[in-house]
N, C-alpha and C positions, 0 to 999 in steps of 0.2 A: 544972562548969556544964553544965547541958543545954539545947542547943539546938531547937527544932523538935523537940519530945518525942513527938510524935503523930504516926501515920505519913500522907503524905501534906503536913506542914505547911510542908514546903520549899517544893512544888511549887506553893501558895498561894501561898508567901511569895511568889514566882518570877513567877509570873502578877501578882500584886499589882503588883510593882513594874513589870512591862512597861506593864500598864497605867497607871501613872502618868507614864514615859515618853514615852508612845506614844498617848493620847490628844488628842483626839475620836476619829481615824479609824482607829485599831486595827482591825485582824481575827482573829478567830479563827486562821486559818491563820498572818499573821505572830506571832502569842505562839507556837503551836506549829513554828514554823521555826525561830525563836529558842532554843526549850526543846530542841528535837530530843526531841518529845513526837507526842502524836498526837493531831490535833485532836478527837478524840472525846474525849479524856482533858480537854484546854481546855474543852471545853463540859461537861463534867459538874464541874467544878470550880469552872468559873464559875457553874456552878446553885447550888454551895453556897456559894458567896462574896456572892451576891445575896442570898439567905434567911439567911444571917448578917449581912447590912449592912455588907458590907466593899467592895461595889461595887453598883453601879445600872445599869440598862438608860437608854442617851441616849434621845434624841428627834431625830428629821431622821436626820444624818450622824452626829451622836454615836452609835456603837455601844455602849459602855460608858464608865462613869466613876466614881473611886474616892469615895468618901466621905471626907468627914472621918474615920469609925474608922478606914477603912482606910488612909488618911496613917498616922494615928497608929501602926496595927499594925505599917507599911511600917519605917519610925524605931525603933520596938522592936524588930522584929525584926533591922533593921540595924545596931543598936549590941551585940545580941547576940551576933550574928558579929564583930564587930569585935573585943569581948573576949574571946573563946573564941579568936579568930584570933591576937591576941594573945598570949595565955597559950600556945598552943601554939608560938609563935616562941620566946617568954623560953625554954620547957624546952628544945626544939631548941639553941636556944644553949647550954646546958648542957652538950650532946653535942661531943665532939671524935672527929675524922676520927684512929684511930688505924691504923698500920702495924705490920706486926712485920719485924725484921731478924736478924740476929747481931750482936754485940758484937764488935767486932777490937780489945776491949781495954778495961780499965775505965772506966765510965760514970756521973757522976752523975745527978739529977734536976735536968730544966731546962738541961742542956748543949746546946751548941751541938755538931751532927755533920755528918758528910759521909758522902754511902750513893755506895756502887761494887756491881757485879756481877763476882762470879769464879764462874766454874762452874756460869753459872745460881743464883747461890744473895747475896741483897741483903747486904752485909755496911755496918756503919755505922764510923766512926772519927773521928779529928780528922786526919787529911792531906784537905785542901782539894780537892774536886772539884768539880762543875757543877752537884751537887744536893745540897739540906742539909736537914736536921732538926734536930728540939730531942727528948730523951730525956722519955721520962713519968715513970718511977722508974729510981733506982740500978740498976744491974747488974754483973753480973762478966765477964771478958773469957770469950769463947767460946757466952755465954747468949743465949735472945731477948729480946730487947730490943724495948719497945711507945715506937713514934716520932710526934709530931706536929708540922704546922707544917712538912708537907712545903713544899718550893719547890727550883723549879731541875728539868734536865734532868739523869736518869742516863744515864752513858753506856752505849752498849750496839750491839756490832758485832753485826747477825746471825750465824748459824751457817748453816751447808749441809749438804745428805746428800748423803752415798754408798750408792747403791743394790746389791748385789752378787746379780745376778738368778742365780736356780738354777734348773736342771733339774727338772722334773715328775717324780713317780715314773715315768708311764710314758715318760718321755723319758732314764730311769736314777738318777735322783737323784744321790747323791753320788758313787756310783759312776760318773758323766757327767762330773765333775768335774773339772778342771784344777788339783790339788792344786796344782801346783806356782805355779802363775798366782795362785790364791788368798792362799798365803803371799806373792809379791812386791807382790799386793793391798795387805795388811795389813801390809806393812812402807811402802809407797809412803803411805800415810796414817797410818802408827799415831800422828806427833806429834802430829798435827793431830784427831784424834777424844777428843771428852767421853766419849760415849755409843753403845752398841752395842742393835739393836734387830732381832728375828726374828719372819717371817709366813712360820706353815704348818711340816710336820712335819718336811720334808727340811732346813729350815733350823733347826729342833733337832737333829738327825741332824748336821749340818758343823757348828755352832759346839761340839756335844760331842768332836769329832773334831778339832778346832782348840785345846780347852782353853778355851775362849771360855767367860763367866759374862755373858749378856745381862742388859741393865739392863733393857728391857721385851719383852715377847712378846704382849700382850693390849692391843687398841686400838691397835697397833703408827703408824696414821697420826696417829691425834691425838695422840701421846705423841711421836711425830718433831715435827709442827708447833708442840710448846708447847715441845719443847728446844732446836729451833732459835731460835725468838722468844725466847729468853733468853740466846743468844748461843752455844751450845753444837753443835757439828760432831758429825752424828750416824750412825753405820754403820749400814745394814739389809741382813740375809740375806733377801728374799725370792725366794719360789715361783713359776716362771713368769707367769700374768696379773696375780698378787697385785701385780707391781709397776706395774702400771695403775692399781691402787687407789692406790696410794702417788705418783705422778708425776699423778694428776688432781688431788690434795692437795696437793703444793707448787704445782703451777698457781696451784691456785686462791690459795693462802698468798702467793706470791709468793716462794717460798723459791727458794733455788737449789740443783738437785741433779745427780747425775750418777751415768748406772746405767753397770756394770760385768758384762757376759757370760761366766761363767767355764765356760759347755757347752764340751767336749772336740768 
């Protein structure tokens, strides 16, 4: 179906119906307050709504007034919208709001599941949690799996950073370092971290000298605040002011973090 096929035939339509509305005492100015148009645009429309006979100039206080064609066009045009408005809900309904998960184990189609979060990562199952789903298609345990028919709250504790602030090259770098402070560092948190995360060169330089394999290095704040919000504890080796950059970011996040000074 097409609607309003002719460009401009909205904004007719639009006028049209204020004006039926909104008469005898309509104004210019109120149709275009209404339309969030510009009254110039009202009056050149209204010039051709008149010489089409779809509205008339009143007399006295009547400023304008629709015609009979113009009811009828108003009514056409309104049932037009109606079934195009229509037609475009039934398809919408069509559509289903799908998720994707992991499978913790075989699934049919149409099953009833339950999504939990380990490790940052949505896993769905049949042990009973706070939030459920229904499965789209079969799967096999360990696959992704497309869920609809979400409901219910996942549970889901934040995670927090540890900041482990370093020395500037010209402050010495890792040569500045408190190796030994470092290592009691990372044994004082190592149960409790998902994820490890480095800004700037000296903090490649220590986590090669540590045996450390970072999970990210590029975009290092926004990559901390989406693995915390997934519940995951995340370590970052930054670079002197770098870690301004990174404590203005959980500010703002609301994360909870905590820097650690390893300069000698």
């Amino acid at each position: 179906m097409k609607v309003f096929k002719k460009k401009g035939e909205l904004t007719k339509f639009q006028i049209l119906a204020e004006i039926a509305k909104g008469q005898p005492h309509l104004r210019q100015k109120d149709i275009a307050d209404e339309l969030g148009i510009t009254v110039q645009a009202v009056s050149e429309n209204l010039k051709t709504l008149v010489d089409e006979g779809w509205v008339e100039t009143g007399s006295g206080q009547a400023r304008y007034k629709i015609t009979k064609r113009g009811i009828e066009k108003v009514k056409t045009g309104a049932n037009d919208l109606r079934k195009y408005a229509d037609q475009v809900i039934d398809t919408m309904n069509t559509y289903k709001s799908v998720w994707p998960a992991i499978a913790g184990e075989d699934l049919k189609e149409g099953e009833a599941v339950w999504l939990k979060m380990e490790e940052g990562t949505l896993y769905v199952g049949k042990e009973k949690t706070p939030a459920h789903a229904e499965v789209l298609h079969d799967v096999k345990k360990g696959e992704d799996v497309a869920l609809v028919s979400l409901g219910g709250t996942i549970e889901l504790e934040p995670g927090f950073v540890v900041i482990i602030k370093l020395p500037t090259i010209n402050q010495g770098g890792t040569h500045a370092c408190d190796l030994d402070h470092v290592q009691e560092l990372l044994k004082k948190y190592d149960n409790r971290i998902q994820r490890v995360g480095i800004m700037g060169t000296v903090s490649r330089s220590m986590v090669d000298k540590l045996n450390i394999k970072p999970d990210f290095e590029f975009a290092t704040p926004q990559a901390a605040v989406a693995a915390a919000n997934r519940g995951l504890n995340v370590l970052i080796f930054a670079v002197g002011k770098m870690t301004r950059t990174l404590t203005n970011r959980m500010d703002e996040e609301g994360i909870n973090y905590v820097i650690e000074d390893v300069l000698t």
